[in-house]
ROKOL-408445 format. One record per residue (C-alpha): x, y, z; residue in one letter. Coordinates in steps of 0.5 Angstrom, whole numbers, padded with zeros to 4 digits, always signed. Example, Ala and Ser with C-alpha at 12.3 -4.5 7.8 and 13.67 -1.06 7.14 Angstrom:
2
+0025-0009+0016A+0027-0002+0014S
END
This chain:
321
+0028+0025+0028X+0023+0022+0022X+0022+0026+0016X+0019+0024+0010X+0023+0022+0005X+0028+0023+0002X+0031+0028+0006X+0031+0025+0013X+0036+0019+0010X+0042+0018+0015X+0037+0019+0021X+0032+0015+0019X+0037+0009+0019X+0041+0011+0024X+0033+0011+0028X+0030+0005+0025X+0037+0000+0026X+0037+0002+0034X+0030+0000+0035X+0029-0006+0038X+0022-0006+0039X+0017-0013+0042X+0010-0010+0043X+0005-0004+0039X+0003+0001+0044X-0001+0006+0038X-0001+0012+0040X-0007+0016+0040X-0007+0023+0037X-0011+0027+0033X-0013+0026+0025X-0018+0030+0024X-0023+0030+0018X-0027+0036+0019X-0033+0034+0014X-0035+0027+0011X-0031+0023+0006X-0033+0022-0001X-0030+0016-0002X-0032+0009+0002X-0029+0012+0010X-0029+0005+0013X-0024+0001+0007X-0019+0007+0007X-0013+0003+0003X-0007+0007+0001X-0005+0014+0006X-0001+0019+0005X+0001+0026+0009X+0005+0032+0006X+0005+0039+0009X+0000+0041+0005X-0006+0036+0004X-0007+0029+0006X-0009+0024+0000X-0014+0017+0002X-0015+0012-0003X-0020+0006-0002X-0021-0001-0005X-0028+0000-0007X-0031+0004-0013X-0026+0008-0018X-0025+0015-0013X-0020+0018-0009X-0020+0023-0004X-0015+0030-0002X-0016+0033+0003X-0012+0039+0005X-0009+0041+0012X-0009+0046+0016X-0005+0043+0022X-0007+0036+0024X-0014+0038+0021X-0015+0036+0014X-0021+0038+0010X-0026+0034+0006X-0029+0036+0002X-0033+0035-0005X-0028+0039-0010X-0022+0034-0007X-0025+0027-0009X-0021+0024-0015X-0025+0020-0020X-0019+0017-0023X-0023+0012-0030X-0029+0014-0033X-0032+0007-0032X-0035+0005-0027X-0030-0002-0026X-0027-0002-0019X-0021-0001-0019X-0018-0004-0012X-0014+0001-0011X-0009-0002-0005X-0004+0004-0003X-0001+0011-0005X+0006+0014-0005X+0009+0022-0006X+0015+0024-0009X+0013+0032-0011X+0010+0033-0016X+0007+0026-0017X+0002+0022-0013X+0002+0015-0016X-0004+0010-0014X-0003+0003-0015X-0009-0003-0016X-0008-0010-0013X-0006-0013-0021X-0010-0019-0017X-0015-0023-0020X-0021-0027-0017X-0025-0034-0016X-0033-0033-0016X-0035-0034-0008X-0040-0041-0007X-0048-0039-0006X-0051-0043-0001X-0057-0043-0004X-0054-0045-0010X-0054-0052-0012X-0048-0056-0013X-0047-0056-0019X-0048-0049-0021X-0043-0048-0015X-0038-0052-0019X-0039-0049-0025X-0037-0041-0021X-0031-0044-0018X-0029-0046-0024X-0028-0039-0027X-0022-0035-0025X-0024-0027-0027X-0020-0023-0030X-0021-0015-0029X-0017-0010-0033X-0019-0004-0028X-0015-0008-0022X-0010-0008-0026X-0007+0000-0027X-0001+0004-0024X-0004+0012-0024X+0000+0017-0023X-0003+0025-0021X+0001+0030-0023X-0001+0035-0017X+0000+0043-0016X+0003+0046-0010X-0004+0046-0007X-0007+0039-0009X-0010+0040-0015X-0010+0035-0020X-0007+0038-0026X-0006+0031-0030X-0007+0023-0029X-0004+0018-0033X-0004+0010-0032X-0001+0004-0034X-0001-0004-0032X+0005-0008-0030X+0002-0013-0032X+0008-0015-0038X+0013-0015-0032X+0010-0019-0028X+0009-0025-0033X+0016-0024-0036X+0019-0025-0028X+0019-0034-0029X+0019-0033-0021X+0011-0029-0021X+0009-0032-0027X+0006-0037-0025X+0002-0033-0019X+0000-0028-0025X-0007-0032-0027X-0008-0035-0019X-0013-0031-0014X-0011-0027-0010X-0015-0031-0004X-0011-0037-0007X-0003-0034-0006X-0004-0031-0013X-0001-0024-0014X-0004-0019-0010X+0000-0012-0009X-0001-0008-0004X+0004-0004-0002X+0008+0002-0006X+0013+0007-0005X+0017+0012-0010X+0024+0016-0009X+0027+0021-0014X+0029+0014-0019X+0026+0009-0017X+0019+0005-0016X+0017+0000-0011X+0012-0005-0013X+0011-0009-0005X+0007-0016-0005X+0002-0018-0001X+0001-0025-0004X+0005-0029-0006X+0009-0031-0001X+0014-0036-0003X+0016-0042+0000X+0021-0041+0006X+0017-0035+0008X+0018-0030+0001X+0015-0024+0000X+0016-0021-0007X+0019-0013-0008X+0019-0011-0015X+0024-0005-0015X+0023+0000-0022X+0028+0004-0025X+0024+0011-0025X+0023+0016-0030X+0017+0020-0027X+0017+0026-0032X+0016+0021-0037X+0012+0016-0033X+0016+0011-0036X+0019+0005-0032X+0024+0000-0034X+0025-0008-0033X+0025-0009-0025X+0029-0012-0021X+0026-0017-0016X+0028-0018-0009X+0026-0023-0004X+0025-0022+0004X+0023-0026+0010X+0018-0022+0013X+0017-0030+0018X+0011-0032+0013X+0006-0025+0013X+0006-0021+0006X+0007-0014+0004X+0001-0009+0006X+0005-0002+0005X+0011+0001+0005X+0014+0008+0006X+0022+0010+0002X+0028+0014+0003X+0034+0013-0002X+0037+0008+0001X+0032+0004+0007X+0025+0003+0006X+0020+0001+0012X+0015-0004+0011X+0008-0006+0013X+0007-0013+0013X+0001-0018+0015X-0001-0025+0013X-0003-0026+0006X-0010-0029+0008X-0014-0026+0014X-0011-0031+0020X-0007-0030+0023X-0009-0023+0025X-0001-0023+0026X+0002-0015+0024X+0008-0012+0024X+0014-0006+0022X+0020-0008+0019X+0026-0004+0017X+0029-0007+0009X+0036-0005+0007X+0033-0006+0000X+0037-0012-0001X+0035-0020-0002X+0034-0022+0005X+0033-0030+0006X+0034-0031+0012X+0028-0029+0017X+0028-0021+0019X+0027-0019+0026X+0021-0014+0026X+0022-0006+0028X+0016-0007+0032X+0009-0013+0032X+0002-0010+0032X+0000-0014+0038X-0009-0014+0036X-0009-0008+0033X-0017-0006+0033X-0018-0008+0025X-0013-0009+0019X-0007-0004+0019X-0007-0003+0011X-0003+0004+0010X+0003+0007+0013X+0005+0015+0012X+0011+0019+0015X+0009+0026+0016X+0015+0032+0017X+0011+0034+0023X+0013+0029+0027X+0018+0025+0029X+0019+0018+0030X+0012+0016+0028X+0008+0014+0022X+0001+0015+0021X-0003+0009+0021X-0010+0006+0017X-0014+0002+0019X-0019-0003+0015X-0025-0004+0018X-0025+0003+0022X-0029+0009+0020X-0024+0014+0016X-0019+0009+0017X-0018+0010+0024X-0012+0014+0023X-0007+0014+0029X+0000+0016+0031X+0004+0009+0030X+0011+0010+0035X+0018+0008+0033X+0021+0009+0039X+0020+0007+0045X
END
């Protein structure tokens, strides 16, 4: 049985280390939202399910959204929507993680090229390709300290900006766009001790994706130098990530929109070089798996989001046959 983490380590890893899985079959099951999303419900980019509330984030705007649950139906309404800066900058938000009390949201660190216009002439089009932007609001870790019922009782962010140009292996990617192999983090995940920062780009010569592992002190919300990891995912970047104590499991897809190639692999948290064999492949998924969430509710499964479908598309994700 698959529980959330921490708890649930040693079936966890017994479970996963015994699948042997080729093809998706997503399960169809209910994810009911009763009311409308306040936050954009068709780019839905971070999940994450506990027995009380549900929490979406977006990469559009500055919002995110808590919904509390009454079995497998969650309610949205007006009073859950979090507004996490008082700026109007976007703040990419790409995933979400829950180690009670704290919800912690992360933006992409990413940075960007101007796209060309075709109206434009060519040499204005030069001159907007030739400026990489750099936004600040990207570049924010948040953490909500959360009440038993989902209400917001405090917020405090930072950047992991230093770490990134301090590591000689991420640096040089730290400036590039995140459409050009630059640094684009997606994924998160947080046990009592640690945080884990996952990389959707760059992906590494050798097929390389990129883990940063942080010691964690939460109550103080301080994080140390981390540790950097390097996995084999067969090419594809890092699109989320789900902890436990001694596994993580990981949501992985290309770093680029083709191929439209996805996957679920099971991670020891060690450095692996040599190509890891997926949990499972998500043969043409109807949009973009971006978000992963276990729930204690069910068993062997994850929920899964999707970009590009209303609310996300949230459906049961098997991990058995």
């Amino acid at each position: 049985m698959l529980k959330p983490y921490p708890k649930a380590l040693p079936v966890i890893a017994s479970t996963l280390l015994s699948l042997a899985i080729s093809s998706a079959v997503i399960a169809k099951d209910d994810f009911l939202i009763q009311g409308k999303l306040g936050i954009d419900n068709e780019n839905i980019s971070g999940l994450v399910v506990t027995e009380n509330f549900a929490a979406l984030a977006t990469d559009e705007g500055t919002e995110m959204q808590i919904l509390p649950r009454q079995n497998n139906t969650f309610i949205a309404e007006k009073s859950g929507i979090i507004r996490l800066t008082n700026n109007e900058d976007e703040l990419d938000l790409e995933g979400l993680a829950w180690q009670a009390p704290y919800l912690y949201a992360i933006g992409s660190h990413s940075h960007k090229r101007k796209k060309i216009k075709a109206d434009a002439s060519e040499k204005k089009n030069f001159k907007r390709l030739s400026k990489i932007v750099h936004e600040p609001s990207r570049h924010q870790l948040f953490q909500l300290e959360l009440s038993d019922n989902g209400k917001v009782k405090n917020i405090r962010s930072l950047s992991l900006d230093k770490w990134l140009v301090e590591n000689e292996i991420l640096a040089p990617f730290s400036k590039l766009p995140s459409k050009e192999n630059g640094v684009d983090i997606e994924g998160i995940a947080v046990t009592e001790n640690h945080l884990y920062v996952g990389f959707r780009g760059p992906v590494l010569r050798g097929n390389l994706a990129a883990i940063l592992r942080f010691n964690l002190k939460a109550d103080k919300f301080k994080l140390n130098k981390p540790e950097l990891q390097l996995v084999n995912l067969g090419g594809l970047g890092i699109r989320d990530m789900l902890a436990t104590e001694d596994r993580l499991i990981l949501l992985a897809g290309p770093v680029s929109e083709e191929p439209r190639r996805f996957a679920i692999f099971n991670w020891d948290g060690t450095t692996r070089f040599q190509a890891m064999s997926p949990l499972k492949t998500l043969n043409s998924p109807a949009a973009k798996p971006e978000a992963i969430a276990l729930d204690s509710r069910k068993a062997n499964v994850v929920w899964m989001a999707q970009d590009g479908l209303s609310n996300g598309g949230i459906q049961l994700l098997p991990l058995s046959e």
